[in-house]
C-alpha positions in Angstrom: 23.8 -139.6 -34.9 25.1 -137.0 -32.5 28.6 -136.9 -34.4 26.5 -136.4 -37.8 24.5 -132.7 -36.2 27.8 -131.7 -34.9 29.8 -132.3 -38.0 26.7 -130.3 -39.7 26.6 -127.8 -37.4 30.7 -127.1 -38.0 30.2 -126.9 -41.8 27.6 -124.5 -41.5 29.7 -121.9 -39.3 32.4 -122.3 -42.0 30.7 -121.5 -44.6 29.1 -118.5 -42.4 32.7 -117.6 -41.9 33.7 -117.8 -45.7 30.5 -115.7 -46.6 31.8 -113.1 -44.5 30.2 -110.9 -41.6 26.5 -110.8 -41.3 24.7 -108.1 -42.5 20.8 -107.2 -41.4 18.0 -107.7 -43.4 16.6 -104.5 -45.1 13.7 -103.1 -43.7 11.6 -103.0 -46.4 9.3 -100.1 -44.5 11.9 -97.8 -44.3 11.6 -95.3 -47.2 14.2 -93.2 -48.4 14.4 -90.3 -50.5 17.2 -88.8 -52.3 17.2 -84.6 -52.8 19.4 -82.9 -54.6 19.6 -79.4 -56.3 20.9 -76.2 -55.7 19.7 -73.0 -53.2 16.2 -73.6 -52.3 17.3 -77.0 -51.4 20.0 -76.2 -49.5 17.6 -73.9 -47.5 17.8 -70.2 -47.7 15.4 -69.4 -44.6 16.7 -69.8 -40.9 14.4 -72.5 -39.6 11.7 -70.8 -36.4 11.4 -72.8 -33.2 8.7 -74.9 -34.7 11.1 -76.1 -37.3 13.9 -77.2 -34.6 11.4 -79.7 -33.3 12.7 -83.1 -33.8 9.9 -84.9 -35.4 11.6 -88.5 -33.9 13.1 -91.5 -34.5 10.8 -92.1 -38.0 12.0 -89.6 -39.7 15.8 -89.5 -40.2 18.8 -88.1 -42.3 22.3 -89.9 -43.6 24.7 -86.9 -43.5 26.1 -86.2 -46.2 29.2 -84.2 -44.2 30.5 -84.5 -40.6 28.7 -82.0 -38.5 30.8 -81.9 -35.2 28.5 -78.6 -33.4 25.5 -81.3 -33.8 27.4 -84.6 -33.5 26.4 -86.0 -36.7 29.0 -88.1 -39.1 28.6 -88.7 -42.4 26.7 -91.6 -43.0 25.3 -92.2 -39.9 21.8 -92.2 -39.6 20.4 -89.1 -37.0 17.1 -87.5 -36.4 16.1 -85.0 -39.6 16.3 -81.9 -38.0 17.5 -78.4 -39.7 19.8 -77.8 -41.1 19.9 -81.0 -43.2 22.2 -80.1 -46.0 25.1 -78.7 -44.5 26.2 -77.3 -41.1 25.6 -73.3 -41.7 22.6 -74.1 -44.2 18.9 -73.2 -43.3 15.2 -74.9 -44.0 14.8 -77.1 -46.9 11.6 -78.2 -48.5 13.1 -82.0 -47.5 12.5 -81.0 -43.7 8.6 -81.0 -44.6 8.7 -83.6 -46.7 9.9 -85.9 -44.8 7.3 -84.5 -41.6 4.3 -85.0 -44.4 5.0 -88.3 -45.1 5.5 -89.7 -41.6 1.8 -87.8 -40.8 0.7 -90.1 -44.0 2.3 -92.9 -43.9 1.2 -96.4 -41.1 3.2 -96.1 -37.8 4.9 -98.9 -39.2 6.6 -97.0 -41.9 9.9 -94.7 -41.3 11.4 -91.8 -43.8 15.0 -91.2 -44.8 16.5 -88.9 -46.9 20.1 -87.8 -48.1 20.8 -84.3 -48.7 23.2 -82.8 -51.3 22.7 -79.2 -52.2 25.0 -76.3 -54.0 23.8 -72.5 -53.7 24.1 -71.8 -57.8 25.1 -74.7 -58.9 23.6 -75.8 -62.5 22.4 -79.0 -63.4 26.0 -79.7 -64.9 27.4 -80.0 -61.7 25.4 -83.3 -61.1 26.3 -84.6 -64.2 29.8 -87.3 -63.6 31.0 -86.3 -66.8 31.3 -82.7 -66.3 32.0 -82.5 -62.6 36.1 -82.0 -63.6 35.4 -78.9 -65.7 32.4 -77.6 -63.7 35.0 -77.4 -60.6 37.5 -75.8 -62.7 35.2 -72.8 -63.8 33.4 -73.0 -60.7 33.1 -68.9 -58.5 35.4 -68.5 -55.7 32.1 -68.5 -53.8 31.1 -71.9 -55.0 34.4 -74.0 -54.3 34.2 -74.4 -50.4 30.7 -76.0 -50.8 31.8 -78.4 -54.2 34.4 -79.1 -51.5 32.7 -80.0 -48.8 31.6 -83.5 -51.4 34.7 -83.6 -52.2 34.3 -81.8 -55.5 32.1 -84.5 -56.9 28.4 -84.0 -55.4 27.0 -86.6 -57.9 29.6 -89.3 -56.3 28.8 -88.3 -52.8 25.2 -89.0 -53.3 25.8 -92.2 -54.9 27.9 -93.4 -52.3 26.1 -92.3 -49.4 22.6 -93.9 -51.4 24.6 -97.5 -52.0 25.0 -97.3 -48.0 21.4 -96.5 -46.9 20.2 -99.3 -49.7 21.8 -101.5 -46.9 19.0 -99.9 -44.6 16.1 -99.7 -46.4 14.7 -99.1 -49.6 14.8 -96.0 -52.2 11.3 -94.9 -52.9 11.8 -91.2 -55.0 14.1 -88.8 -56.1 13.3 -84.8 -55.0 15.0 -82.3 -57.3 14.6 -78.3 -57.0 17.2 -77.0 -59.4 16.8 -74.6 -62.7 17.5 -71.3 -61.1 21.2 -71.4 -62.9 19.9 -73.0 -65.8 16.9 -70.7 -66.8 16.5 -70.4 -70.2 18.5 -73.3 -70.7 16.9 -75.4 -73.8 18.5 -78.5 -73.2 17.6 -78.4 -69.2 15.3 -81.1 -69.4 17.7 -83.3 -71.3 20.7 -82.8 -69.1 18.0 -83.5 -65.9 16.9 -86.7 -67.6 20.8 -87.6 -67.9 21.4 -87.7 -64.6 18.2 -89.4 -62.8 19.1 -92.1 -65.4 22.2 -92.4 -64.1 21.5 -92.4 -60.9 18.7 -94.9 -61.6 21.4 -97.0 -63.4 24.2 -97.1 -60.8 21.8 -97.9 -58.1 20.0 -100.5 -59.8 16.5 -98.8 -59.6 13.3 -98.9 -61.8 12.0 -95.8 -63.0 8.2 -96.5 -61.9 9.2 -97.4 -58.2 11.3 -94.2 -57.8 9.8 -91.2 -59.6 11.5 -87.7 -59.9 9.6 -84.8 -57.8 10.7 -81.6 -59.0 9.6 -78.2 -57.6 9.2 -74.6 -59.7 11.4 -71.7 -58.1 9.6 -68.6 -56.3 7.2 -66.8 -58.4 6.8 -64.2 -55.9 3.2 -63.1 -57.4 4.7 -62.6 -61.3 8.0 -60.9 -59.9 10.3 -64.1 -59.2 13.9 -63.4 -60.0 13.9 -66.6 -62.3 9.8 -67.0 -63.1 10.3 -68.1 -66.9 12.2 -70.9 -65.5 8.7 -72.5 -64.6 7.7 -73.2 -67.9 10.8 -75.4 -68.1 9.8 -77.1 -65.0 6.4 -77.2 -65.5 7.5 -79.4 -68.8 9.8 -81.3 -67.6 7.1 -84.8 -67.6 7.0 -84.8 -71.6 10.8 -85.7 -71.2 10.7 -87.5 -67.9 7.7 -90.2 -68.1 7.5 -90.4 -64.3 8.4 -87.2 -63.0 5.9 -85.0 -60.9 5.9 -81.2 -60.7 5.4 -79.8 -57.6 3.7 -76.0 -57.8 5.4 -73.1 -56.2 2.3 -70.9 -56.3 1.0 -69.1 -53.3 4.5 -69.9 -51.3 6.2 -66.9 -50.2 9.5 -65.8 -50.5 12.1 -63.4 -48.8 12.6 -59.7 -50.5 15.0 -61.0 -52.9 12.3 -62.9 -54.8 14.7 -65.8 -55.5 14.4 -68.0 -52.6 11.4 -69.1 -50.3 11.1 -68.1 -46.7 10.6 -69.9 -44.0 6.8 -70.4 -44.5 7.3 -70.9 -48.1 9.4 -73.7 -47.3 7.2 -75.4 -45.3 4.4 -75.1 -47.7 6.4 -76.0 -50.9 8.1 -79.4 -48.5 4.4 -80.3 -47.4 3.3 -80.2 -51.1 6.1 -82.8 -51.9 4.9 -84.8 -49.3 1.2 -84.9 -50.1 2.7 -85.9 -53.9 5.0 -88.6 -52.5 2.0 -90.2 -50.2 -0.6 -90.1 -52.8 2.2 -91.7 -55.2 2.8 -94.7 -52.4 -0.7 -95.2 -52.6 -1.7 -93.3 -48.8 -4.1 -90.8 -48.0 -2.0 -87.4 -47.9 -2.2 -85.8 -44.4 0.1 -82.3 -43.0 1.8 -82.7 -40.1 0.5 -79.7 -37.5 1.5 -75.9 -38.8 1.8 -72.9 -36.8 0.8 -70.6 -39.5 2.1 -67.1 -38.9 -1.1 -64.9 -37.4 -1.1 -62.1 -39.9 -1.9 -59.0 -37.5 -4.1 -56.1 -39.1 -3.3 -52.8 -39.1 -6.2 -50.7 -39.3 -5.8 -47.6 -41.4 -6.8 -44.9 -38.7 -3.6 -46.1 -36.8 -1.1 -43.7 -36.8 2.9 -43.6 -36.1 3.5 -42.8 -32.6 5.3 -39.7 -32.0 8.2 -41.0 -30.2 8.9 -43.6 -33.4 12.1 -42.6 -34.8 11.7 -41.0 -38.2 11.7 -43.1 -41.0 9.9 -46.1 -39.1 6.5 -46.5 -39.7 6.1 -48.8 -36.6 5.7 -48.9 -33.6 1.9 -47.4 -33.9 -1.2 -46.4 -31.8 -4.7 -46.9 -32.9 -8.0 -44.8 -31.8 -8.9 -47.6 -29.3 -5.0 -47.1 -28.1 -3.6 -50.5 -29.0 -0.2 -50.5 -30.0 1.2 -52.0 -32.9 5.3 -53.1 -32.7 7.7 -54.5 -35.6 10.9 -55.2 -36.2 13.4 -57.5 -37.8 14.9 -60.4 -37.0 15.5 -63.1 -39.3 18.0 -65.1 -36.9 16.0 -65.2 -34.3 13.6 -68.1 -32.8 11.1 -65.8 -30.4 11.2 -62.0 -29.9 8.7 -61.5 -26.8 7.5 -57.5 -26.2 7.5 -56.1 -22.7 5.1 -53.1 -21.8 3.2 -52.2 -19.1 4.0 -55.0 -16.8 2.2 -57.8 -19.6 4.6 -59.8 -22.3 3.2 -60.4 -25.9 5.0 -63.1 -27.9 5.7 -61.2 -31.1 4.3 -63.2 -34.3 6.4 -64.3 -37.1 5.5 -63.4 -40.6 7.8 -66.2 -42.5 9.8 -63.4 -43.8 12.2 -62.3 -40.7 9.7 -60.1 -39.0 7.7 -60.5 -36.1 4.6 -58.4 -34.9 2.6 -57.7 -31.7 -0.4 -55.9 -30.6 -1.3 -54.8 -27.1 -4.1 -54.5 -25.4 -5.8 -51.2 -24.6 -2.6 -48.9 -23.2 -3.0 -46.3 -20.5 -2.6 -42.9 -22.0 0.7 -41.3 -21.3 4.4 -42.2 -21.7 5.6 -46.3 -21.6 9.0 -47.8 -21.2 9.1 -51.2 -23.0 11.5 -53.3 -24.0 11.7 -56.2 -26.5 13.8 -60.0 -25.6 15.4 -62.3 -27.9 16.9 -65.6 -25.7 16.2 -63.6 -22.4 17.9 -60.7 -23.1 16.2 -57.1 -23.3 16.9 -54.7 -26.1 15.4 -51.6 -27.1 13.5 -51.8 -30.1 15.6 -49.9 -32.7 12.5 -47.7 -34.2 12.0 -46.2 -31.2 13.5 -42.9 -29.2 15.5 -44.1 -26.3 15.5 -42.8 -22.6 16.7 -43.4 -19.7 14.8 -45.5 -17.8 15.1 -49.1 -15.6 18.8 -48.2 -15.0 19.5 -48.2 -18.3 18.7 -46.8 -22.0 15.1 -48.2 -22.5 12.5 -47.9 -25.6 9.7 -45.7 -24.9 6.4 -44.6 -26.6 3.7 -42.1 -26.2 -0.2 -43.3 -25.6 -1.5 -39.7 -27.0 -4.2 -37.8 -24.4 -6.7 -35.9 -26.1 -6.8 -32.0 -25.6 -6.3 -32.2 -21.9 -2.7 -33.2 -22.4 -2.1 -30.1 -24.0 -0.8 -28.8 -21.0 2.5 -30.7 -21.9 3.1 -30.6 -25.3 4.4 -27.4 -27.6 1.8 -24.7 -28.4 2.4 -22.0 -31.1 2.8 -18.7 -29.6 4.2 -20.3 -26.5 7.1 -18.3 -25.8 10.0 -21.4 -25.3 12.8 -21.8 -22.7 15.8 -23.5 -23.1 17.3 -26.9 -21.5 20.6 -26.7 -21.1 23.2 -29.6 -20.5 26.1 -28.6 -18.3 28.7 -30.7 -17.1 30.4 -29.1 -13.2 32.8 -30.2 -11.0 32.2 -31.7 -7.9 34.3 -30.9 -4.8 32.4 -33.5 -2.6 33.4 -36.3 -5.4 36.3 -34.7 -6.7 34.6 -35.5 -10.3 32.3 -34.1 -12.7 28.7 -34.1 -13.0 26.2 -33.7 -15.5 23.2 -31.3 -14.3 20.0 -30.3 -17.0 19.1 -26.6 -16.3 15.8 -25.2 -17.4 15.6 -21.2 -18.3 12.3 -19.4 -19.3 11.9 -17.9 -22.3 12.7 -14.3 -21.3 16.3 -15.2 -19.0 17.4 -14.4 -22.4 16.0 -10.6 -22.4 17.3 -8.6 -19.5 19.0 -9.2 -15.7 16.0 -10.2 -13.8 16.9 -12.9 -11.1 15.0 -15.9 -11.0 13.8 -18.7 -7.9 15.3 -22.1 -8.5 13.1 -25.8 -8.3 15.2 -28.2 -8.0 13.7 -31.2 -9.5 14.7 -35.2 -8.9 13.8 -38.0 -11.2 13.0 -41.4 -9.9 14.7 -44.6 -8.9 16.9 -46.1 -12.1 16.3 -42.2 -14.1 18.6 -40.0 -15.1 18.8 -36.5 -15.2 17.1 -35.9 -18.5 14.2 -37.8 -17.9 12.4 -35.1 -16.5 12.6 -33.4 -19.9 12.2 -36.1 -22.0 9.5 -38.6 -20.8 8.2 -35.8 -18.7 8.0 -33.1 -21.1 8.9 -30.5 -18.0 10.2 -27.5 -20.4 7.0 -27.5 -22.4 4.7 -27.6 -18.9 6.7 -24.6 -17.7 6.8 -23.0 -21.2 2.3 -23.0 -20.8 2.5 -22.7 -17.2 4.5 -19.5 -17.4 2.7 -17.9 -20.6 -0.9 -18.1 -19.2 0.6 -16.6 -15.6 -0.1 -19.6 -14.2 3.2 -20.0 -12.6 6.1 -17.6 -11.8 9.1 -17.4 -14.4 11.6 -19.8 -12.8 14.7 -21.9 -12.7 14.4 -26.1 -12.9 17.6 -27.7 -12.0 17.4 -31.6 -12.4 20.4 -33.4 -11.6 20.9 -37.6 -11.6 21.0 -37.7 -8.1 23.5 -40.7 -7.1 19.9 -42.8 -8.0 20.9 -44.1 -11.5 22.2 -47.5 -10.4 19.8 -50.6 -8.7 19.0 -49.9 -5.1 21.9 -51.9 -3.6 20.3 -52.8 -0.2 20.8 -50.8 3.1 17.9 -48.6 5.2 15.6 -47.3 3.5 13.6 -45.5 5.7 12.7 -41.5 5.3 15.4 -39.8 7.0 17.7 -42.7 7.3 18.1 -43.8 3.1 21.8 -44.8 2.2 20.6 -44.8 -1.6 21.0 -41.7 -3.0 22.3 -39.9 0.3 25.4 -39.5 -1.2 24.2 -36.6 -3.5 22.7 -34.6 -0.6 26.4 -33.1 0.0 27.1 -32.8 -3.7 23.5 -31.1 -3.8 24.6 -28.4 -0.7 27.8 -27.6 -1.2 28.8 -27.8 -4.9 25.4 -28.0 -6.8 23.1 -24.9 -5.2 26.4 -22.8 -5.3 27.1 -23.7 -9.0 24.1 -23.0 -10.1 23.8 -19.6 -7.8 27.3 -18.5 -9.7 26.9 -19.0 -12.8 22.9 -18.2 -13.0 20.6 -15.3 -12.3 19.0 -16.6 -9.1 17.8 -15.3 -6.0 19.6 -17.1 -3.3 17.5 -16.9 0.1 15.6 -19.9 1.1 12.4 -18.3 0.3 13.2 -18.5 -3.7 14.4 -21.8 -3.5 12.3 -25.4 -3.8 12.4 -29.0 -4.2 10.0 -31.5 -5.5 10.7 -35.0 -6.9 9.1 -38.4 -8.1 9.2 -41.7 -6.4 12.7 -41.4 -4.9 13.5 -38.5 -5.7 10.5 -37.7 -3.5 11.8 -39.4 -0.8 15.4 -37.6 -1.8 12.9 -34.1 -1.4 12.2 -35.2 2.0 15.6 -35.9 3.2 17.1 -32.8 1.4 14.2 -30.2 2.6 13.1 -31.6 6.2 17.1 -31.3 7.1 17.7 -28.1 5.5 14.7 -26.1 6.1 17.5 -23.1 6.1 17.5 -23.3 2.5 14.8 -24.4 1.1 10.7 -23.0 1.5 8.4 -24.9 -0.9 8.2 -29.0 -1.0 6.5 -31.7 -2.8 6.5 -35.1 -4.0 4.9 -36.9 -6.8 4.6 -40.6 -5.5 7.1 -40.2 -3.2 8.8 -43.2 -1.9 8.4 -41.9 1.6 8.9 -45.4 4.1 8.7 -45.9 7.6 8.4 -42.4 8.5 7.1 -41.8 12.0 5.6 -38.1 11.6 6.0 -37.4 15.5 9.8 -37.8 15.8 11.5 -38.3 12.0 13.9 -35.4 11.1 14.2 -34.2 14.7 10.4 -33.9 15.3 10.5 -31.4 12.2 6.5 -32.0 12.2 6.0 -32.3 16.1 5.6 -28.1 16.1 3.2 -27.9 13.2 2.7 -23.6 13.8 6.7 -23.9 13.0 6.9 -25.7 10.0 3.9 -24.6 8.1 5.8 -20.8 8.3 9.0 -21.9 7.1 7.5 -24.1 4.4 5.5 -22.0 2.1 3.4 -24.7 0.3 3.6 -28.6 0.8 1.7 -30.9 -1.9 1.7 -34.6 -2.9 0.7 -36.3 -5.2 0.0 -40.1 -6.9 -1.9 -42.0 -9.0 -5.5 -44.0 -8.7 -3.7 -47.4 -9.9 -0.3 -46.6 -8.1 1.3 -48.9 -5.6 2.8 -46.2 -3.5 -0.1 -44.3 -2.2 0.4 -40.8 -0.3 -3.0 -40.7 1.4 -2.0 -42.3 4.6 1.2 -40.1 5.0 -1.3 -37.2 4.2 -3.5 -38.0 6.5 -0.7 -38.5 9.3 0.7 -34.7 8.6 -2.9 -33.2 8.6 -3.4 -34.9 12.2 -0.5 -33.3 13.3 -1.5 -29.9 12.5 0.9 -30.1 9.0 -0.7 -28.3 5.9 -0.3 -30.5 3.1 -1.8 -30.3 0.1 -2.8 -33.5 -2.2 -4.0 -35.1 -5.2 -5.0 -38.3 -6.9 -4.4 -38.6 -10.3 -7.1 -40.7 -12.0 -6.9 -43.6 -14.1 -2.8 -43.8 -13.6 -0.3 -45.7 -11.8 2.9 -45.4 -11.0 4.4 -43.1 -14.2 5.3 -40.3 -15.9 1.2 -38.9 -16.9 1.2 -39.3 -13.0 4.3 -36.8 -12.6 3.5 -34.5 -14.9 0.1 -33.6 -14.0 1.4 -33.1 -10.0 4.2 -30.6 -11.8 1.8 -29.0 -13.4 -0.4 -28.6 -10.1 2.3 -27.7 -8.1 4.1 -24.9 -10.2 1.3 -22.6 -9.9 2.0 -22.2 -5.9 5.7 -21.8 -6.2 7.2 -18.9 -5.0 4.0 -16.8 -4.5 2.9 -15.4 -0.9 
């Protein structure tokens, strides 16, 4: 008895052996999908962060070519993430087909589809019996991609479908094609001839796998190939079991020929929905992050620094600024303004859009970040700011700014850029020098401000995001302030702080302009300018550090300079009895040699003078100061304390 189950048992693994090796069973609930056509199936728009989501392991694809930057082999099965057709292709309605159904269908069920797609290609090129001349008349543009199947896509998605019939089971056939063919009366015909051949060489029925074809952009009446619809939309009186899936509403890039990215998601849910309700299921979309379409309102206007021919970035009544730009590549663009990040939206189309909150009036750096990485938005002015070039806008004042900007019949003085040479460095510098309007007229002399820029400014920023000509053009016209000289230089403060003391008197940032200042600077500008050269026609006022630069400069030099002050001067560690050789320890002293002290700094600034203030004034030190209301640390700060200050200069 035991010799007969043994002898049994040996016939049975030889006739295992003769069958060959043995194959799994097909999973009957794995559903697969084949999708062919040309462009908008290959995916025209660069899939968005939602669409690089791996939906998992139920939804998967069966490249069609080897994909080494991704890891994927022809044939294999992988997760069906973008791009799907071919390596440098885009989003595909397939991508949301395929995330539709698994939303629709029972846990148990799992989605597969195989991919071949031609930018242009007409319906011929699917057809086996045409494929030899189609190559041979095919564009130069065309004949990588026909290629890349090995110049037969028909073939390729044969193959590849006899593989994954192995797998599981073919359930439907997605087509978007006609773009190349509109107008073409025997479309329909030559689309029938090839899903019956593909229903014949794969042994399917035509009611188990239906045809799903999709109309092209109609991009409200204007789509490039809109008359090919009709064609489409016909296509069921020659195909008994094909579906049309509508293209309406789905929006398109500006070449009104292939869907964007939020187009393609519609039109791929749509097949989806059509697919479900054709296997019988309740039709349900997967989870959307529809693009949050930002309103404009129409009292918003183009802010001032915008470069011309930009109609963004924009300010509105209640201040809110409104930013755009371009970027079709990109995943996440993130704005940066006024210490707060907005994540820009996308619109489907390329373009993303923010709004802020409320700004502070006044002048803003901001910057905008793709992949960590500032830029400056490339509608806006630039300036240097942050230690670099940075985009900047204006938050307008009402009719108390007017102390800054242009006025008609404002006499206008000149900024001039000068490059020198520098003894101290043995190189040249670049210096911005300020004349009044009437330097011009006659051979008047004229006292000399010399004017410093904060930490990570340059020398122009004085003029440009602090308007400085146009406050001493108004200043000087109403006889507010005495026709004078600015001189504003970059002050070795361009660069990061590196590290080192910091303290008033003892800074190693920046110090190595004070030589440059005294012995090339002052004498440059005394050569080649009309200026009075005693110490009582010469000041020095500055912002942030170049406040604390004022300090260092004047306090050690009181020889050459007479009038002082600092908007928001970074002025640290400074022990008022002893710093700068106890300059402040003989108060009758130093309130004759300097002529007029101020300070000043803003209500929501995070370097506050009062407590220095109050520290000078206990020693006996006149100081005059300011608060600047409803600013911080920034340039509506520094431009009202210039505007207080000049008025004092160089009268006794």
């Amino acid at each position: 008895m035991k010799h007969q189950r043994t002898m049994k048992a040996l016939l049975a693994m030889a006739l295992l052996a003769l069958a060959g090796p043995m194959s799994a069973a097909v999973d009957e609930n794995f559903y697969i999908f084949l999708c062919f056509g040309q462009s908008n199936m290959e995916g025209a728009a660069r899939p968005e962060a939602q669409d690089l989501k791996s939906p998992g392991p139920r939804f998967l694809l069966m490249p069609a070519v080897d994909d080494p930057q991704r890891g994927r082999k022809m044939g294999e099965w992988c997760e069906a993430v973008p791009p799907l057709c071919r390596p440098n292709n885009g989003l595909t309605p397939a991508d949301w087909f395929g995330r539709t159904l698994i939303a629709s269908l029972p846990q148990d069920k799992k989605v597969g589809v195989i991919h071949v797609a031609i930018g242009g290609i007409r319906i011929e090129g699917f057809m086996p019996d045409q494929i030899a001349d189609y190559v041979k008349t095919a564009p130069g543009w065309m004949k990588g991609m026909l290629e890349a199947y090995g110049n037969n896509p028909y073939e390729r998605l044969v193959t590849l479908a006899r593989k994954a019939q192995q797998d599981g089971v073919i359930k439907g056939v997605l087509m978007h094609q006609g773009e190349s063919n509109t107008g073409d009366p025997e479309w329909a015909v030559k689309v029938q001839q090839v899903y019956d051949r593909l229903l014949g060489d794969l042994k399917l029925k035509p009611e188990e796998v239906p045809l799903l074809a999709g109309e092209v952009v109609q991009a409200n009446g204007q789509g490039q190939c809109l008359a090919m619809n009709k064609q489409i939309q016909a296509l069921p009186k020659t195909i008994h079991t094909a579906q049309v899936i509508s293209s309406d509403g789905c929006t398109n890039l500006a070449d009104k020929l292939h869907f964007d990215a939020a187009g393609y998601r519609e039109l791929g849910c749509r097949y989806g929905e059509k697919m479900a309700q054709l296997l019988g299921y309740e039709p349900r979309r997967p989870h959307i992050d529809m693009p949050k379409k930002i309103e404009v309102p129409a009292d918003a206007v183009t802010a001032e620094t915008t470069i011309p021919g930009n109609q963004f970035p924009k300010v509105d009544p209640q201040r809110r600024a409104y930013f755009r730009i371009q970027a079709p590549e990109a995943r996440k663009v993130v704005l940066d303004i006024c210490n707060k990040k907005y994540d820009m939206q996308p619109d489907g189309q390329g373009g993303f859009m923010a709004v802020t909150d409320p700004l502070p009036v006044g002048f803003h750096y901001y910057f905008m970040n793709i992949g960590g990485v500032n830029f400056i938005d490339p509608a806006t002015e630039t300036f240097f700011g942050c230690n670099r070039e940075a985009g900047g806008i204006e938050i307008p004042e009402g009719p108390e700014g007017d102390y800054y900007r242009p006025q008609q019949g404002v006499p206008h003085g000149q900024v001039r850029s000068i490059y020198y040479y520098s003894q101290e460095q043995q190189t040249w510098r670049h210096v911005m020098v300020y004349t009044p309007a009437e330097y011009e007229q006659g051979k008047k002399r004229y006292p000399v401000l010399y004017l410093q820029h904060g930490m990570g400014e340059g020398e122009t920023s004085w003029t440009l995001q602090g308007r400085m000509q146009h406050i001493m053009d108004n200043a000087i016209a109403k006889g507010e302030a005495v026709p004078m000289l600015v001189v504003m230089e970059s002050g070795d403060i361009k660069a990061p702080f590196g590290g080192g003391d910091n303290r008033a008197g003892r800074s190693q940032y920046g110090a190595s302009f004070y030589p440059v200042l005294l012995n090339d600077l002052i004498p440059y500008i005394d050569q080649n300018f009309r200026t009075k050269t005693d110490r009582d026609n010469r000041a020095m006022a500055g912002l942030s550090w170049g406040g604390h630069q004022t300090f260092d400069v004047v306090l050690n030099n009181l020889d050459k300079f007479a009038w002082m002050g600092t908007f928001s001067g970074a002025i640290f560690g400074l022990d008022v009895k002893t710093a700068y050789n106890g300059v402040f320890a003989n108060a009758d002293e130093f309130n004759k040699k300097i002529h007029y002290f101020y300070m000043n700094w803003g209500s929501d600034d995070f370097i506050k003078g009062q407590p220095l203030v109050d520290s000078l004034r206990s020693m006996g030190i006149k100081v005059e100061a300011s608060e600047s209301a409803g600013t911080g640390h920034e340039f509506l700060t520094w431009r009202r304390g210039l505007h207080e200050f000049i008025p004092h200069l160089f009268k006794k």
